[in-house]
C-alpha positions as CSV (number, residue, x, y, z in Angstrom):
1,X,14.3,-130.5,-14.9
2,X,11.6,-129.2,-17.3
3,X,12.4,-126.3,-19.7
4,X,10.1,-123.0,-18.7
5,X,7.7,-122.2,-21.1
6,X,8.2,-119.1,-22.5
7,X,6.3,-118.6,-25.7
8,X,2.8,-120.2,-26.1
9,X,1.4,-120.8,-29.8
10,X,-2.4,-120.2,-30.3
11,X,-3.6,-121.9,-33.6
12,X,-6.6,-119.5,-35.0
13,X,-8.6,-120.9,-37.8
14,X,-8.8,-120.2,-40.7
15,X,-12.0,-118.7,-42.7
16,X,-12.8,-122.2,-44.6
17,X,-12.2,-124.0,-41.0
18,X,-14.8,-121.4,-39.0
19,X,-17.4,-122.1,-42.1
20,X,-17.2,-125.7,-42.5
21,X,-17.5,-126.3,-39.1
22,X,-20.9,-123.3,-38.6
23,X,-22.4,-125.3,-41.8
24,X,-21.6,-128.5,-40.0
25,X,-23.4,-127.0,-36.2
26,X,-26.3,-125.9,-39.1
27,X,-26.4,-129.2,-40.6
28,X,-26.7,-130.8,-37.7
29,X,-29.5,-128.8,-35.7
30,X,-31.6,-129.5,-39.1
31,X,-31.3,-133.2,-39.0
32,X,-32.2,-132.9,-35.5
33,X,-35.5,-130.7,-35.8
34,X,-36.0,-131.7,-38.9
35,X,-40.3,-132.4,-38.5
36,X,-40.3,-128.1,-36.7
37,X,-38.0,-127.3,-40.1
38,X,-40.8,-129.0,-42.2
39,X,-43.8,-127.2,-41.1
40,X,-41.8,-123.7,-40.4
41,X,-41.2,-124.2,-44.6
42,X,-44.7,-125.5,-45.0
43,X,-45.9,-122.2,-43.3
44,X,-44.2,-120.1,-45.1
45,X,-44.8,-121.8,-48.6
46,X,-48.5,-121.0,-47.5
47,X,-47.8,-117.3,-46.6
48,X,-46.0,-116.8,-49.7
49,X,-48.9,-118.5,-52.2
50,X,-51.4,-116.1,-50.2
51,X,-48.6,-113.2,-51.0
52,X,-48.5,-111.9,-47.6
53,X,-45.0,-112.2,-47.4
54,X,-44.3,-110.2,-50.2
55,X,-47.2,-107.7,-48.3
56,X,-44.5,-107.8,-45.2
57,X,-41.6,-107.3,-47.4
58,X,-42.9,-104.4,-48.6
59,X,-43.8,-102.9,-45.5
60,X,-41.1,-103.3,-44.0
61,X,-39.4,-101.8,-47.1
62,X,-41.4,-98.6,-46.4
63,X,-41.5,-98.8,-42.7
64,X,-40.9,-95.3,-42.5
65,X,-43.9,-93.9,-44.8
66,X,-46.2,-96.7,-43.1
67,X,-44.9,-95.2,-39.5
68,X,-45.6,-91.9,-40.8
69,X,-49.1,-92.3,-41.6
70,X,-49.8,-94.4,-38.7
71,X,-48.8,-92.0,-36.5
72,X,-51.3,-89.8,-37.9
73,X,-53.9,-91.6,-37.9
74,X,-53.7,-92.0,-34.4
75,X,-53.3,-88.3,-33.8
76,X,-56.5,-87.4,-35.0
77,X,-59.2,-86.6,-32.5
78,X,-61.6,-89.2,-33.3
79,X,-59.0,-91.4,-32.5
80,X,-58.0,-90.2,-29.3
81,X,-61.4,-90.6,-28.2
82,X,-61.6,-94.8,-29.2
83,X,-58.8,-94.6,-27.2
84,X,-59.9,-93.5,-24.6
85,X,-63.0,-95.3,-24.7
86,X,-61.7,-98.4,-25.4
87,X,-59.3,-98.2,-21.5
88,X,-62.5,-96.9,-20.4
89,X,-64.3,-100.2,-21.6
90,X,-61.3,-102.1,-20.8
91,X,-61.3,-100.6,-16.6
92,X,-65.1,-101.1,-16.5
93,X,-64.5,-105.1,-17.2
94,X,-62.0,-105.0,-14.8
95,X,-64.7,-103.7,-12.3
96,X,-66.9,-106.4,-12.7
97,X,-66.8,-109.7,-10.8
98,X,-66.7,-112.3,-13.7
99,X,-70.2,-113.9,-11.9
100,X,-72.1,-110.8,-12.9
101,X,-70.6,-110.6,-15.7
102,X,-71.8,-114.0,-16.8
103,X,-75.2,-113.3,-15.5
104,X,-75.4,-109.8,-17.6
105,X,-74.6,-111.5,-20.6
106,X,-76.6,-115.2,-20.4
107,X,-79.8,-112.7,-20.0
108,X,-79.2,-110.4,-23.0
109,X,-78.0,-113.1,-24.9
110,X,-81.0,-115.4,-24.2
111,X,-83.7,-111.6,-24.5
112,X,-82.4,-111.4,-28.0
113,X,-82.9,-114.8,-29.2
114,X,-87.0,-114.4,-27.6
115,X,-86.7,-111.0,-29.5
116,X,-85.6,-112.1,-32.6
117,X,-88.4,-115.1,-32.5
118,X,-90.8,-112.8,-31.8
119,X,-89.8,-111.6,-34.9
120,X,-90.2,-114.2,-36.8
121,X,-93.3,-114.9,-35.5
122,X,-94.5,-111.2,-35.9
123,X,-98.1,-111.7,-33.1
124,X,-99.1,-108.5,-32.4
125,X,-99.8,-108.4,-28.5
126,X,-102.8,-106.9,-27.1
127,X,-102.5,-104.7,-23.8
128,X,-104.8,-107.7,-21.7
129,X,-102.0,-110.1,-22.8
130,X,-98.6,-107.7,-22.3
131,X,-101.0,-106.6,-18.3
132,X,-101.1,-110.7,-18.0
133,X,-97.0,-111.2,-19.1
134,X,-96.2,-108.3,-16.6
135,X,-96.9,-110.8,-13.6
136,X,-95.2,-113.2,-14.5
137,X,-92.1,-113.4,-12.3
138,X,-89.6,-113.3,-15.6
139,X,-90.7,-110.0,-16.4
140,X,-91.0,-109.0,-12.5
141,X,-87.0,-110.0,-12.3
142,X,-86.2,-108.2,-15.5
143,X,-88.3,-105.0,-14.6
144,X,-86.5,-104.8,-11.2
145,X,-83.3,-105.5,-12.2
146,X,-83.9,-102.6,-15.2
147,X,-85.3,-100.0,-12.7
148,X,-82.3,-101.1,-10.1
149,X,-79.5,-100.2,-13.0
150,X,-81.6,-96.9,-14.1
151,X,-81.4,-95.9,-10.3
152,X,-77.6,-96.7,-9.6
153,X,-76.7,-94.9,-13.3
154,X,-79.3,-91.8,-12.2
155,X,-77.5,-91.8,-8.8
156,X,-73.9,-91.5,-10.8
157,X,-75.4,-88.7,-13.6
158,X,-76.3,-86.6,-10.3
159,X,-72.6,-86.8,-8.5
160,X,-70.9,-86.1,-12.2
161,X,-73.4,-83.1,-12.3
162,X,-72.5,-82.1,-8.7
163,X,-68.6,-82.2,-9.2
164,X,-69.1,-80.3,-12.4
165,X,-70.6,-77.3,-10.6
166,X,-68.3,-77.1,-7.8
């Protein structure tokens, strides 16, 4: 019969075994990704000839300071109002269907390139020519659609105004 086993010896490297083999696992994952290693170097070389590396360093140096006066900066008043105007903005877009949206801004974008060539071209209009324009059915479309908005943002002025008096 077999001898019980009554003392078991655990072998624990030592230092110089535990770093030749990390260097070796390091080694090896360089040799492997060595074309990500090569633009991850080129990429920093870059950011460190434009300096903003040492720009990072330096911030991070005085993370503290910069925290301090960011903080600040956002506690002013002005800055609570961007704020809160920009999730205003931000909730608005969110309201729109991305169709309107795209309508909306095709038309303004394509009414200021006719603006700014009517500015180049600098004609002066006479009222017989802006009465003959005002039948056309590009200016009947935009007119309607203008007096439409004006309603719909008169009919919202009057229920802000109600709320505020009751």
């Amino acid at each position: 019969m077999a001898k019980a086993i009554r003392r078991i010896n655990k072998e624990v490297p030592n230092q110089q075994e535990e770093q030749a083999e990390a260097v070796a696992d390091i080694l090896k994952e360089l040799a492997e990704n060595r074309e990500a290693i090569m633009k991850s170097l080129a990429i920093l070389k870059g950011l460190n000839d434009m300096r903003v590396l040492e720009t990072a360093h330096a911030l991070l140096d005085q993370r503290t300071e910069v925290a301090a006066i960011a903080i600040q900066q956002i506690n002013q008043p002005g800055m609570h109002n961007v704020i809160k105007n920009g999730m205003g903005a931000v909730g608005f877009l969110g309201t729109l269907q991305p169709d309107q949206l795209n309508t909306i801004l095709d038309g303004l974008g394509n009414g200021l390139k006719r603006l700014s060539k009517t500015g180049e071209k600098g004609k002066k209009q006479t009222i017989w020519t802006m009465r003959r324009r005002l039948r056309s059915p590009e200016i009947r479309a935009a007119m309607t659609t203008m007096v439409d908005f004006l309603e719909g943002m008169g009919e919202v002025f009057l229920e802000n105004r109600e709320k505020q008096k009751g």
